[in-house]
N, CA, C and O of each residue as an XYZ file, in Angstrom:
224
protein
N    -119.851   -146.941   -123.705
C    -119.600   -147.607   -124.949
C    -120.894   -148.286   -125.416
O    -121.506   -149.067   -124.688
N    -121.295   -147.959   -126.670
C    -122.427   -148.821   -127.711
C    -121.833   -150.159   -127.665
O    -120.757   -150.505   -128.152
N    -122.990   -151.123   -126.774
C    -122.332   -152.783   -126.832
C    -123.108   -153.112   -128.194
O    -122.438   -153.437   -129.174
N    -124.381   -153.041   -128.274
C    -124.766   -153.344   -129.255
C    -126.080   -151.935   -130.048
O    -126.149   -150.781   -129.625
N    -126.866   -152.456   -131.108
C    -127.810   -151.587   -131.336
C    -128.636   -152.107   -132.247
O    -127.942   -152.195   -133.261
N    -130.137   -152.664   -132.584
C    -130.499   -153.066   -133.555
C    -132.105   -152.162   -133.089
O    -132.356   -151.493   -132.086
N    -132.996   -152.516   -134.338
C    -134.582   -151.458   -134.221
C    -134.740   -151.349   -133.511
O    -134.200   -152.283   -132.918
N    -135.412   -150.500   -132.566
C    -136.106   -150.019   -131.279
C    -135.360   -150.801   -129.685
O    -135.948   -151.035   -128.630
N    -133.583   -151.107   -130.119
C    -133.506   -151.605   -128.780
C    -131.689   -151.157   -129.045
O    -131.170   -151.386   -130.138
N    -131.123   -150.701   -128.226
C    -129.491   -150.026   -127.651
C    -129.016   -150.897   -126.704
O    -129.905   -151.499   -126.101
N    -127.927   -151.139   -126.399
C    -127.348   -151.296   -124.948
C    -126.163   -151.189   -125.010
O    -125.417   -151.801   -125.775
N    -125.747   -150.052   -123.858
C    -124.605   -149.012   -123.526
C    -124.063   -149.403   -122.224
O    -124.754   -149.565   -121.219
N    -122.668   -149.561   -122.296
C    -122.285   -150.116   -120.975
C    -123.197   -151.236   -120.672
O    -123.460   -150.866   -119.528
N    -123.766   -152.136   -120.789
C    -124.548   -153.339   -120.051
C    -125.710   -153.042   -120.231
O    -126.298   -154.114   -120.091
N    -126.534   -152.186   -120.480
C    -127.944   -151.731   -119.768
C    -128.409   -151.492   -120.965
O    -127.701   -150.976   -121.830
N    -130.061   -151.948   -121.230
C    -130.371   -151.962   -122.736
C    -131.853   -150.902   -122.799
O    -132.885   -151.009   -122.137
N    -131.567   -150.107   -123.624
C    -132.543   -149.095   -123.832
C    -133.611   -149.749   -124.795
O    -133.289   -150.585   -125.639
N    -134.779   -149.352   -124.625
C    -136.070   -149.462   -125.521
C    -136.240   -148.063   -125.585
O    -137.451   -148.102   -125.805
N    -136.013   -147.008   -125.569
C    -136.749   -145.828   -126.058
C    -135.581   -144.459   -126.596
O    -134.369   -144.651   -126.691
N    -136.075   -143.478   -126.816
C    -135.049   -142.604   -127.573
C    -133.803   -142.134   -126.840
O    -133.881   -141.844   -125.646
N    -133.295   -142.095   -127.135
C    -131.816   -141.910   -126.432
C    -130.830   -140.362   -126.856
O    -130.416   -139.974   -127.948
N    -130.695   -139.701   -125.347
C    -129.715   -138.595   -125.778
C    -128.266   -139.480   -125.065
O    -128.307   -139.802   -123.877
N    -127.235   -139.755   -125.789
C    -126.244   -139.998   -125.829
C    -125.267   -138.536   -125.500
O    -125.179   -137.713   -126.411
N    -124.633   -138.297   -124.322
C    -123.926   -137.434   -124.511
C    -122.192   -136.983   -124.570
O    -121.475   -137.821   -124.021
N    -121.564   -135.950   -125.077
C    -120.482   -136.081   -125.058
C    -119.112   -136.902   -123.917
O    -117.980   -137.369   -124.047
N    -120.192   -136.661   -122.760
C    -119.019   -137.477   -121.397
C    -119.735   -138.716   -121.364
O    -119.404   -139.492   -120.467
N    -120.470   -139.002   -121.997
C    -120.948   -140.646   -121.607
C    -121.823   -140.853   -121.018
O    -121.930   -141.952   -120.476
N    -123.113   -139.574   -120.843
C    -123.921   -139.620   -120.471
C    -124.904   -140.084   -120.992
O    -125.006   -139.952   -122.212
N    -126.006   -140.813   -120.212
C    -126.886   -141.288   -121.476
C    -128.634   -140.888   -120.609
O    -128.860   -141.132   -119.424
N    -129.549   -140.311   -121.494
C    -130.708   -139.443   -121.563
C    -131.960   -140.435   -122.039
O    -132.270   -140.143   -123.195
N    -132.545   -141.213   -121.655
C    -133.861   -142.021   -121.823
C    -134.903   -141.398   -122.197
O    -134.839   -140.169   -122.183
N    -135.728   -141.827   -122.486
C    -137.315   -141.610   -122.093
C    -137.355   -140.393   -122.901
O    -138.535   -140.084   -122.735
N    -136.797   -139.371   -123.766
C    -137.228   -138.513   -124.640
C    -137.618   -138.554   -125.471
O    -137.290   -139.596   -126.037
N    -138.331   -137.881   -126.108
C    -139.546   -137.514   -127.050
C    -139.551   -136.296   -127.669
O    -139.451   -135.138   -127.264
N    -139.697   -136.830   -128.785
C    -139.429   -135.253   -129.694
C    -141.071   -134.770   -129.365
O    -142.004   -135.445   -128.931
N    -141.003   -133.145   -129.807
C    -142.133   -132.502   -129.596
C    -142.962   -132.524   -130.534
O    -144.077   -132.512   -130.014
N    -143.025   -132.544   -131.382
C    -143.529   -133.143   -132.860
C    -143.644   -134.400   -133.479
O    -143.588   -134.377   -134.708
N    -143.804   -135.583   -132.887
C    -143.808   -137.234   -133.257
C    -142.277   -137.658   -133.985
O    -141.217   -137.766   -133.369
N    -142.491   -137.874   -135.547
C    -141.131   -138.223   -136.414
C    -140.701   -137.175   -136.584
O    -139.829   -137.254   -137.450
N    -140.879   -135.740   -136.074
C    -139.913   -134.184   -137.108
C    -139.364   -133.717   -135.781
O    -139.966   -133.479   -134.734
N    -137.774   -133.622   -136.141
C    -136.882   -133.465   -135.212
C    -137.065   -131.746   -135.292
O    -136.866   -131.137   -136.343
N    -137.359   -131.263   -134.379
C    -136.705   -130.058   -134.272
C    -135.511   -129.114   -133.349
O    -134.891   -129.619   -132.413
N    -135.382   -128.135   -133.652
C    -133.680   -127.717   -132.600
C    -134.346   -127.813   -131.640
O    -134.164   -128.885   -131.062
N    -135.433   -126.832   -130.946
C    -135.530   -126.898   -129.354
C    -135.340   -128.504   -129.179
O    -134.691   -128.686   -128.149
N    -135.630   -129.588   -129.733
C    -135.426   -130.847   -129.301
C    -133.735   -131.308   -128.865
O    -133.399   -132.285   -128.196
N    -133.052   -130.499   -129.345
C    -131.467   -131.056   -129.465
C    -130.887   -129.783   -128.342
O    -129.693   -129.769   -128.042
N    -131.668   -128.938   -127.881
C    -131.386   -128.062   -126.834
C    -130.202   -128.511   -126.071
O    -129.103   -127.957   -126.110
N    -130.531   -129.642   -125.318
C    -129.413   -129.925   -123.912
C    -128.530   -130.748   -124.521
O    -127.653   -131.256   -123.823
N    -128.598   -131.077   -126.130
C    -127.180   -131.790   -126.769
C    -125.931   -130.250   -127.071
O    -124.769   -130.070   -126.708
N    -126.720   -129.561   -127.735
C    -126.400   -128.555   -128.013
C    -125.410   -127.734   -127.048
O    -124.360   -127.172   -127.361
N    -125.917   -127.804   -126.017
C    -125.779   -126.934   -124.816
C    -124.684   -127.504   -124.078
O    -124.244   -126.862   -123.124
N    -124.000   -129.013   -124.486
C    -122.460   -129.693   -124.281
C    -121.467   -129.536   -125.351
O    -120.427   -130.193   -125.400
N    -121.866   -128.523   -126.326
C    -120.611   -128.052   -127.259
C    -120.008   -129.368   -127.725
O    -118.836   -129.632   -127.457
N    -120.824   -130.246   -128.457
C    -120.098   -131.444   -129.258
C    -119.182   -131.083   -130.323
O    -119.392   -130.095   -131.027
N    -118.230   -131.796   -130.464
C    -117.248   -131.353   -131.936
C    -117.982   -132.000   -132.743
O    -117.793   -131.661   -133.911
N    -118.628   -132.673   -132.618
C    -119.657   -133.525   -134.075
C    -120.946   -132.870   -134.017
O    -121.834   -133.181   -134.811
């Protein structure tokens, strides 16, 4: 569960992120990623979101 979320800072279940976050469908949560291109998202970047068949 998202406890809170404001600029450059998350905290999920208790534990507070400073950096990009893959959030996943079972509640998994993915740190420390980095898109391959700075600010331009691309698909290979969303690969292992992709690859859990989200309904969203």
């Amino acid at each position: 569960m998202i406890d809170s979320s404001a600029f450059g800072v998350m905290t999920i279940d208790g534990r507070t992120y400073t950096s990009d976050l893959f959030i996943f469908p079972d509640g998994r949560v993915r740190d420390g990623w980095w898109r391959q291109r700075g600010h331009v998202l691309c698909v290979d970047d969303l690969l292992a979101l992709v690859d859990t068949a989200p309904e969203l």
